[in-house]
N, C-alpha and C positions, 0 to 999 in steps of 0.2 A: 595349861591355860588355853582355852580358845582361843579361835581364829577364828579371820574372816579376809573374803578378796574382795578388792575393791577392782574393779576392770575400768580403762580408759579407753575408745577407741572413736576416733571422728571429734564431734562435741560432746558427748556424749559420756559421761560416769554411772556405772552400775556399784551400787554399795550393798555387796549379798547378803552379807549380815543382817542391815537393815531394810531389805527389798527396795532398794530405791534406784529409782533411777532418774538422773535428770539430765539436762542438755542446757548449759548456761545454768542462770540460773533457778530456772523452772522444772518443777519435778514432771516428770511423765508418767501417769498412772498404769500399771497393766493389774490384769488379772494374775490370780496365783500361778495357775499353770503355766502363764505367759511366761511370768519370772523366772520358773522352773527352767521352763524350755531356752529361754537364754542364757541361763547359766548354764548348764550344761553344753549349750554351742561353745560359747567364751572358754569354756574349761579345755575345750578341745579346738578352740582357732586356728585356723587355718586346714583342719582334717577333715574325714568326712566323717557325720554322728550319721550313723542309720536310722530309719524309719525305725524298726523294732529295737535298739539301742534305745532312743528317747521315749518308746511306748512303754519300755520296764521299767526304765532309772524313772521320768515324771509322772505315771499311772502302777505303780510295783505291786499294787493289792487288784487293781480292776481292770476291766475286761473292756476296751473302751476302742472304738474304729477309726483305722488307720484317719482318715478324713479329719478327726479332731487335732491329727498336725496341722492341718491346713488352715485351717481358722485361726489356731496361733499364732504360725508362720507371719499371716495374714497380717494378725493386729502388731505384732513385730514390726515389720515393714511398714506398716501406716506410721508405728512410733517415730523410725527412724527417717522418716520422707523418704523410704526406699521403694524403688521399682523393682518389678521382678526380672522384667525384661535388663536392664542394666547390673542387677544384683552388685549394689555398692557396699551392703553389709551380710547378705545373705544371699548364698547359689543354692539354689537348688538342683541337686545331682539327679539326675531323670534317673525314675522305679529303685532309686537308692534311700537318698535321706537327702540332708543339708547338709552345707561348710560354710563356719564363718569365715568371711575373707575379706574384711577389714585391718589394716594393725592393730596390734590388740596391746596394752599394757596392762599388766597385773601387779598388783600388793597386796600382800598380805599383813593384814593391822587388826592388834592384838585392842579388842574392846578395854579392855581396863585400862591400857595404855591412852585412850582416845578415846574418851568416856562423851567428849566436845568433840559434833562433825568440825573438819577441818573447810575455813573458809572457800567459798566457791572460786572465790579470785586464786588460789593457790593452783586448784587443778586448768585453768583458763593459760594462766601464767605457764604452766608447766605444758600444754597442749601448744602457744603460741611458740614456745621455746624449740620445740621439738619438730616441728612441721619448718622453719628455719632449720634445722639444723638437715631436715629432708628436701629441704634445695638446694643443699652443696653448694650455698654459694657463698663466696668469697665475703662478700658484703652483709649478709643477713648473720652473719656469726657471732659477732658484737650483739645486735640484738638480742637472740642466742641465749649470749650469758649473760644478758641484763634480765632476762623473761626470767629462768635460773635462779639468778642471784636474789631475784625478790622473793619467789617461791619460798628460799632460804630466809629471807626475814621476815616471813610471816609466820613460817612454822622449821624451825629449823630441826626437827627430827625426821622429817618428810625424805625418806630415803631416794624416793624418786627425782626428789629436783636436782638434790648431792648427784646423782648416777646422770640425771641428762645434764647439768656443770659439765661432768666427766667426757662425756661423749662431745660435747660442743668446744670443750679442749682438744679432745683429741682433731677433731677435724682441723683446727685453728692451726695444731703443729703440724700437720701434713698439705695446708694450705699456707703455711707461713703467714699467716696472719699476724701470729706474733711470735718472737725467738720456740722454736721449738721445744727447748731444754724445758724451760720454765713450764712452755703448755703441757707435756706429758708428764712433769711432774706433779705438777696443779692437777692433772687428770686421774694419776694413780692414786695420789691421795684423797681425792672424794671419791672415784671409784669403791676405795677401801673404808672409806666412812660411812658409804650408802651401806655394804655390802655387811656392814657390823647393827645398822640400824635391820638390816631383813636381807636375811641371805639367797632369801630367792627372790630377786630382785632383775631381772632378765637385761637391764639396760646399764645395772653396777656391774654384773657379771661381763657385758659387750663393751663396757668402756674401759678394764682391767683385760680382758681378751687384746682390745686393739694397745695398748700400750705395749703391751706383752711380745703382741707380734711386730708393732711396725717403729717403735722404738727400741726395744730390748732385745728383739730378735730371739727370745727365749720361744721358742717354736712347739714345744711340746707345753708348756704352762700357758700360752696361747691358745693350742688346740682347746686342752682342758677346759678352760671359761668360757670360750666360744659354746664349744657342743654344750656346757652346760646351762648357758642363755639357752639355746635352741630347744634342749627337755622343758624347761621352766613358759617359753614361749617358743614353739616352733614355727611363730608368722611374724617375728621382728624382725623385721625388716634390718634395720642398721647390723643383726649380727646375723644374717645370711647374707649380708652385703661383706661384711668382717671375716666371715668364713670363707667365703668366693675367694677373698684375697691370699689368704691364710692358703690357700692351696693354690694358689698362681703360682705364691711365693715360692712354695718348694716345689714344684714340676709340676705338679696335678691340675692340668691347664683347663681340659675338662669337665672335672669335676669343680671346680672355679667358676666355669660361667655356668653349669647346671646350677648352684646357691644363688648365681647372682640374678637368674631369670626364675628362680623360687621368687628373689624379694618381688620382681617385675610381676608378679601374680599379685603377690600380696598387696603390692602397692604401685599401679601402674601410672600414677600419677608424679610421682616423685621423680626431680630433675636431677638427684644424684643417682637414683640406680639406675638412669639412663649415661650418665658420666660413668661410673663403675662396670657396668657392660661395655663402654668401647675401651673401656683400661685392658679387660679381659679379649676384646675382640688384637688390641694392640699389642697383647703379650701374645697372639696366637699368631700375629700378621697378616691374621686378616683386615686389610689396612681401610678397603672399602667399608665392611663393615663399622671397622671403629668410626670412619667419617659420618656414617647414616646414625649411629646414636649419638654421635656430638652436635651434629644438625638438627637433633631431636631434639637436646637441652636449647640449642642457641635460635631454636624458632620463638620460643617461652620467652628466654631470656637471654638475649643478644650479648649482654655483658658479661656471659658464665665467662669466668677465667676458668676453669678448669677444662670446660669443654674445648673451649678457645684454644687453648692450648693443643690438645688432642687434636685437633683439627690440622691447625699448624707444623706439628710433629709429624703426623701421616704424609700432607704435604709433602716435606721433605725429604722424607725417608722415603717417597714415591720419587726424586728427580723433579716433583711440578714445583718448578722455582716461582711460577709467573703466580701461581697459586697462594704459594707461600707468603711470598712479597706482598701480595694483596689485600691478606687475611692479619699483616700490619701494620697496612694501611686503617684497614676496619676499623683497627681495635685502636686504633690514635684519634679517629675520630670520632669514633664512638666515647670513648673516654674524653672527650670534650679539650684533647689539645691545642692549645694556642696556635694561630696561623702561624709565626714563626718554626714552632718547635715541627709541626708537621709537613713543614717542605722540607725540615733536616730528615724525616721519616723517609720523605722519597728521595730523598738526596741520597740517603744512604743504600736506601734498597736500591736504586741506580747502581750502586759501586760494589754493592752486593751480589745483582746481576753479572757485571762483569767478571769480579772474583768469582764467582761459578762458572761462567761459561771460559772462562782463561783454564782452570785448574780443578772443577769438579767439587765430589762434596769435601773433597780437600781441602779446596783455596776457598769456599766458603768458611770452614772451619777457621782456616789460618785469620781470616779478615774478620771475623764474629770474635777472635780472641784478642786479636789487636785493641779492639775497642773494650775492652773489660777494662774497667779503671783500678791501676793498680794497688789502691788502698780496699777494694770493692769488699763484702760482706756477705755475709749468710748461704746460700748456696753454692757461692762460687768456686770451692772445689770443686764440688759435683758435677759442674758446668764444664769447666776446665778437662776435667777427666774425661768426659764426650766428647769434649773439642778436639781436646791432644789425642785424644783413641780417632777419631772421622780423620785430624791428618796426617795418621800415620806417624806420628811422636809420640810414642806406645812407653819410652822412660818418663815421661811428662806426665802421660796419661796415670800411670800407676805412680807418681810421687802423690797425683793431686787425691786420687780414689784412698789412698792413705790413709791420709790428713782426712778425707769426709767419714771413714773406715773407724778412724779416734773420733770422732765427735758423735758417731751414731745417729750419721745424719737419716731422718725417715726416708728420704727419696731414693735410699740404697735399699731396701725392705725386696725392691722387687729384682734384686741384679742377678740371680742366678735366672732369666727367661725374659727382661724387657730388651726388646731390638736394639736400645742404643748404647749396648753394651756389646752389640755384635764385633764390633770391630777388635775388643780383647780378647775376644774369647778363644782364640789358638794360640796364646802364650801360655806358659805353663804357668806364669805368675797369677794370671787370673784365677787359676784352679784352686790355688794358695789361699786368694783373697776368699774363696767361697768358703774353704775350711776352717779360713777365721770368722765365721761366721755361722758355722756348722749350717753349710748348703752344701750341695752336692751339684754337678753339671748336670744341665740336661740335656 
């Protein structure tokens, strides 16, 4: 039975099958050769088509000069309000060819299946969902899955919206948004529903990839669906973001942040592959670095929890308490807490001060655990384990890594190579934990 792709990339929908193209809900007219000529960029997103590559594949019978890319190019660009000097959807590679280097989404749908275009609001919905999910942030995630979830009730065989649900899950469990358990499972399971509606599917394949690796820790069935989003689209962003990780995970620290400054090409705009670059600058230690890309998301967006974090972290792990203290301060106020609740802020970073300069990142450790309330929830092993590892209460620290060890908590994904794990890592028990988890040191 025939095919046909349908491409997503900006506002923007190309349906090849039936040459169309539109942006909202207005068609954009091109000439045939124009059509040609984009489709064949889109089929190769992110690469480079040469000049004599697109002169065989959209001219294969005629004899026709180089110059006639240009005019194309040309009216391309005019479609997409693109400059050339910026090239927001199309580079031109000097005495080479093109590269599209926009995100690109692709589907493939079967005419007889979809004999009716599928309404405009669906791919709006499905583009609003996705560009939320490419701010990594804490707060637009909900959103997220509401964009998603309608997509789903307008057309529920729409494998793409199932596959970005998926993906907006997963981030939800690695951001605690909501009980982790529930989020990767909600996630595998539409992963696996997109992936049955159209199996190349580049964003079902990245959302059964990240389950894979940063809940299940099945490492090699990870690799698997990662690289094979990456054949199917080798400019998605979320799984060269997915794949960076995927190789932090197990030593390959390098090749980690070369995928994650692949997505920073792809998509330079996007406030999570700038969170995900200082993840990978933080797994390297290079701690400056991490601070200049979390400074990058929190110029945007001041409220990034995640960068926030990052930030805070480096702090610490730098000795800059007056830093660290500070950057708690921020986020109390920035968070719009009550005058009361925010003098206990510096109340505490007072006594916090103290407990460091008495006893180091020790007695900050001991006085940060004091205060964990003993009924506390959700990460708090995880926490614990840091804590008791910073003071030096290394049986503490492996009762609590345990317990996060059984619950498969995400925030363990990255323990054979994130620094706040240093403090384990010359017991032997450590070595243990990595084996139950088939890691290896590094």
């Amino acid at each position: 039975m025939a095919t046909s792709d349908v491409f997503h990339f900006g506002e923007f929908t190309l349906e090849a099958g039936e040459r169309r193209l539109t942006q909202g809900r207005n068609v954009i007219r091109l000439s045939p050769k124009a059509h040609d000529v984009l489709v064949l960029l889109l089929h190769h997103a992110g690469s480079l088509v040469t000049k004599d590559e697109l002169l065989s594949q959209v001219w294969p019978d005629t004899s026709v000069e180089e110059g006639i890319l240009t005019v194309h190019i040309a009216a391309l660009r005019k479609a997409f309000g693109d400059d050339k000097r910026s090239s927001g959807y199309i580079e031109t590679v000097s005495r080479s060819g093109y590269r599209f280097v926009a995100p690109v989404t692709r589907e493939h749908v079967t005419p007889a299946l979809h004999a009716q275009p599928r309404p405009v609001e669906i791919y709006e919905l499905v583009g609003r969902g996705r560009a939320r999910v490419l701010s990594g942030s804490y707060f637009e995630l909900a959103d997220a899955v509401v964009s998603f979830q309608g997509a789903i009730e307008l057309d529920s065989s729409y494998a793409a919206a199932h596959a970005g649900l998926a993906l907006a899950r997963c981030l939800q469990g690695c951001l605690r948004v909501v009980p982790y358990e529930e989020a990767f499972a909600e996630a595998k399971s539409s992963a696996l529903r997109a992936l049955a509606m159209d199996s190349e599917c580049a964003d079902a394949q990245t959302a059964l990839g990240t389950v894979l690796f940063v809940s299940e820790w099945d490492w090699t069935a990870a690799e698997r669906s990662l690289r094979r989003a990456l054949e199917i689209n080798p400019s998605h962003t979320e799984a060269l973001l997915a794949y960076g990780g995927l190789m932090d995970a197990l030593g390959r620290l390098e090749e980690g942040l070369r995928f994650r400054e692949q997505a920073l090409a792809r998509n330079p705009e996007s406030w999570l592959v700038f969170a995900e670059i200082a993840n990978s600058c933080w797994n390297q230690r290079r701690y400056d670095d991490a601070i200049r890309w979390a400074n990058r998301v929190l110029e945007i967006d001041p409220r990034h929890l995640l960068a926030g974090e990052f930030r805070a972290s480096v702090y610490l792990m730098q000795g800059d308490v007056e830093q660290f203290l500070a950057e708690n301060v921020r986020r109390a106020e920035l968070f719009g807490v009550a005058a009361p609740a925010l003098h206990q802020v510096i109340r505490t970073n007072a006594d916090m001060k103290q407990a460091y300069s008495a006893g180091g990142h020790a007695g900050l450790a001991r006085f940060m655990l004091a205060r964990i309330p003993p009924d506390a929830r959700g990460a708090i092993d995880l926490q614990r384990a840091v804590l008791h590892g910073a003071a030096g209460e290394l049986d503490a620290a492996f009762t609590h890594l345990d317990r996060a060890l059984d619950l498969h908590d995400p925030g363990l994904a990255y323990l054979a190579v994130a620094p706040q794990w240093d403090s384990l890592r010359n017991d032997a028990r450590f070595i243990e934990r990595l084996k139950r988890m088939n890691l290896r040191p590094v």
